[in-house]
C-alpha positions in Angstrom: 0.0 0.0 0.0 1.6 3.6 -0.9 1.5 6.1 1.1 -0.2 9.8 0.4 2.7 11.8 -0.8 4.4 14.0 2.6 4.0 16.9 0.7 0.6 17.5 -0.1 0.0 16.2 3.5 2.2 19.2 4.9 0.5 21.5 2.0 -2.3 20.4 3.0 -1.7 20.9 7.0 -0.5 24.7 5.9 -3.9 25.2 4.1 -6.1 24.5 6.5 -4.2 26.5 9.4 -3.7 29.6 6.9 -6.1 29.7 4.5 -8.9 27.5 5.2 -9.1 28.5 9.3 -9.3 32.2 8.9 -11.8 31.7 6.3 -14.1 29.1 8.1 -17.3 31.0 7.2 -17.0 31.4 3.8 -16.3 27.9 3.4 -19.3 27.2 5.4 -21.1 29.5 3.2 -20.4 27.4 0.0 -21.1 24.1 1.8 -24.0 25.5 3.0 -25.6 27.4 -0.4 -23.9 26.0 -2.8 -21.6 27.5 -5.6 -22.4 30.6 -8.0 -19.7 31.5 -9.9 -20.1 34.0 -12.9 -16.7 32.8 -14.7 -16.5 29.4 -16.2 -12.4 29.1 -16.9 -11.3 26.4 -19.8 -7.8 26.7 -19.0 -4.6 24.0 -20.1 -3.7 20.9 -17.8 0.0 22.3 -17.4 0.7 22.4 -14.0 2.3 25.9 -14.8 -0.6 27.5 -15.6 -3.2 27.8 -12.4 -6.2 29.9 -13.4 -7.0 30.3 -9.5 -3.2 31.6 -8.8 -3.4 33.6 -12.2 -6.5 35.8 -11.8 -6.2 35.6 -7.9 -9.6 33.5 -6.7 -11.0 32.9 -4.0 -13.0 29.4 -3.8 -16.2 29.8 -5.5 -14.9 32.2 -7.9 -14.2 29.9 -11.0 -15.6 27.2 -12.6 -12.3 25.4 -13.9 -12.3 22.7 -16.6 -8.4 22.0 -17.6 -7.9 19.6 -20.0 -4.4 19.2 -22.8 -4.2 22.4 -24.6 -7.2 24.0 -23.4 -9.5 22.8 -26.3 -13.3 22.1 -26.7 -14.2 20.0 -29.2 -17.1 20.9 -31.6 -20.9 20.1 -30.4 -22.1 16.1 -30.9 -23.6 13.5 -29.0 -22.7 10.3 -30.5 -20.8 8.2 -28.2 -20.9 8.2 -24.3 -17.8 10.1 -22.4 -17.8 13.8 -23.0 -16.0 15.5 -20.0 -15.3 18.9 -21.6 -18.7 19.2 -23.1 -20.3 18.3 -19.7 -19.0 20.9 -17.6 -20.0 23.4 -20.5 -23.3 22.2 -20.2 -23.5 22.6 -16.7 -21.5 26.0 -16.0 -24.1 27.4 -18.7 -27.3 25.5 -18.0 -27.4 25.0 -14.5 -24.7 28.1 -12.5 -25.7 30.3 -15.5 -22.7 32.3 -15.7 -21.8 35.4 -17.4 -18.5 34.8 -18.7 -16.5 31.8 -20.7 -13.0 32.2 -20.9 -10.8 29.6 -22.8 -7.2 30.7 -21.3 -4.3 28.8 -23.5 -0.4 29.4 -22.5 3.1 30.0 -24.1 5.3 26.6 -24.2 2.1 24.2 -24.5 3.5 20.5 -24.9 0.1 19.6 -26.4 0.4 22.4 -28.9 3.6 21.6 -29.6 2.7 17.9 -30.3 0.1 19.2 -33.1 2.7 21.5 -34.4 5.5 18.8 -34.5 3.9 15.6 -35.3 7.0 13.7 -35.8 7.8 14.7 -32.0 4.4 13.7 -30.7 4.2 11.9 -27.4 2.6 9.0 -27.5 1.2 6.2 -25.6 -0.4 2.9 -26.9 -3.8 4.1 -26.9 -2.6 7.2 -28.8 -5.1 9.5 -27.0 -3.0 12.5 -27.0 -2.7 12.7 -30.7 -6.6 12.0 -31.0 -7.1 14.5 -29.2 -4.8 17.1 -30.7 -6.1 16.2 -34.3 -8.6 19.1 -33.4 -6.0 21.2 -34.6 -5.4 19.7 -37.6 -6.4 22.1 -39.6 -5.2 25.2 -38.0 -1.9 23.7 -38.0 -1.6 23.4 -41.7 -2.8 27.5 -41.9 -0.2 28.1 -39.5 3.0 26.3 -41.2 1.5 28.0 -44.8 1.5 31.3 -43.7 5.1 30.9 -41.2 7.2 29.5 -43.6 9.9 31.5 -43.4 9.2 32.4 -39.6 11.0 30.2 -36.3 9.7 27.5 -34.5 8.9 29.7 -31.5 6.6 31.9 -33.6 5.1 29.0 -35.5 4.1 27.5 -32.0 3.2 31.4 -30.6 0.7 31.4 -33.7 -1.1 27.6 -33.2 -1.4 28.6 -29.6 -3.8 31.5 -30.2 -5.2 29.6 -32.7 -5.9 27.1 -31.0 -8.0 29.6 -28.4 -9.9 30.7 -31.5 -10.8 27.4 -32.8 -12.0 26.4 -29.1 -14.1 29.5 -29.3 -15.6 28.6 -32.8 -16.4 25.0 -31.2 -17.8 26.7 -28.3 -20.6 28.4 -30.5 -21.7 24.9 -32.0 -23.7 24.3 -28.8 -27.2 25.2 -29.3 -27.6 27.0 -25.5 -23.8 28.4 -25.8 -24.9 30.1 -29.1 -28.4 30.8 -27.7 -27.3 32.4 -24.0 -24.4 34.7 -26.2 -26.8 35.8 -29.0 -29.2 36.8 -25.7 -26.6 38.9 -23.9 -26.4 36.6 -21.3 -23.1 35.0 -21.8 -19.8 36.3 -23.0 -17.1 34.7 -24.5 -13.5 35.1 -24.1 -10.1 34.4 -25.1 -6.6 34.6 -23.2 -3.0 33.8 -23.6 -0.6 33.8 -21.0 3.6 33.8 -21.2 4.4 31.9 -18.6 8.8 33.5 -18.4 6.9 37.0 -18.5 3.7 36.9 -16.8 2.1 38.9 -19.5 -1.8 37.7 -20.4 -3.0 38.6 -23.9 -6.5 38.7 -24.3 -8.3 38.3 -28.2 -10.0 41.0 -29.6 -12.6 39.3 -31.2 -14.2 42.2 -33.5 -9.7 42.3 -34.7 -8.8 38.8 -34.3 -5.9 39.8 -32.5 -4.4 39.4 -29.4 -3.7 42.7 -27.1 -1.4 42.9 -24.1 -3.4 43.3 -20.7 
């Protein structure tokens, strides 16, 4: 039998006497009513990117769904498992909030996998590359119009476009669509540089990314 890791037990001891102590009725509060966050948070699986540490939140702040390379694939209901697509459902349906932001980051192994297929990790299953084929297409737009640019820009460019395809998939659910066209829900996009700290955030009426 293996024994839960000494360091999330000491992490976990520091919590609870700083954070979670001093806090107590808030905590209570959220056990008690429930959560209600307006900010759902698609963000990357990269344990260097923490939307929580990022945009400073409390518990009950965001609704976080972190999966490789922050993506969402395109409305469907064939088959049976569909993690991403649940929590969408649910952050819109049920918590109704105001605000979707898919947040992707510089240095993404998952991107970088697309990007350099012949580098891909793999496993037996090959699940990773599944699920990167999402950006299939955007990765053959990207390498046609950076030829003659480096493989830092190249991956720079598939990063935010891999934001804006998760976007376009986002508006292929019927109540996504429906709750935006409404006014009731906003979409967003984000890209953060993990060596600098900066967060770019799309411009969707430019399609461009602007520094924060």
């Amino acid at each position: 039998m293996s024994l839960f890791p000494e360091t999330l037990t000491d992490r976990y001891r520091r919590f609870k006497h700083r954070i979670f102590v001093p806090n107590a009725d808030q905590y209570e509060e959220l056990a008690t009513y429930g959560q209600d966050p307006e900010i759902m948070m698609i963000s990357c699986s990269d344990s260097r990117v923490d939307p929580e540490t990022i945009f400073s939140a409390m518990p009950g702040e965001l609704f976080v769904v972190r999966n490789v390379a922050n993506l969402v694939p395109p409305y469907e209901t064939s088959g049976k498992f569909h993690g991403v697509s649940a929590a969408i459902e649910f952050a819109v349906l049920n918590l109704r909030i105001k605000h979707l932001v898919v947040l992707g980051h510089a240095g993404c192994g998952g991107v970088k996998a697309a990007l350099d297929q012949s580098a891909a990790i793999q496993t037996e299953a090959h699940f990773i590359s599944r699920w990167m084929s999402m950006l299939d297409e955007a990765r053959l737009s990207v390498l046609a119009s950076h030829q003659m640019k480096s493989a830092r820009d190249r991956q720079d460019a598939l990063e935010r476009e891999s934001i804006k395809l998760s976007i376009k998939n986002l508006r292929t659910f019927p109540f996504v669509r429906e709750r935006e066209d409404k006014g009731k829900l906003n979409i967003h996009g984000a890209h953060f540089d993990i060596k600098s700290g900066t967060l770019s955030v799309l411009s969707h009426s430019r399609g461009e990314f602007f520094t924060l």
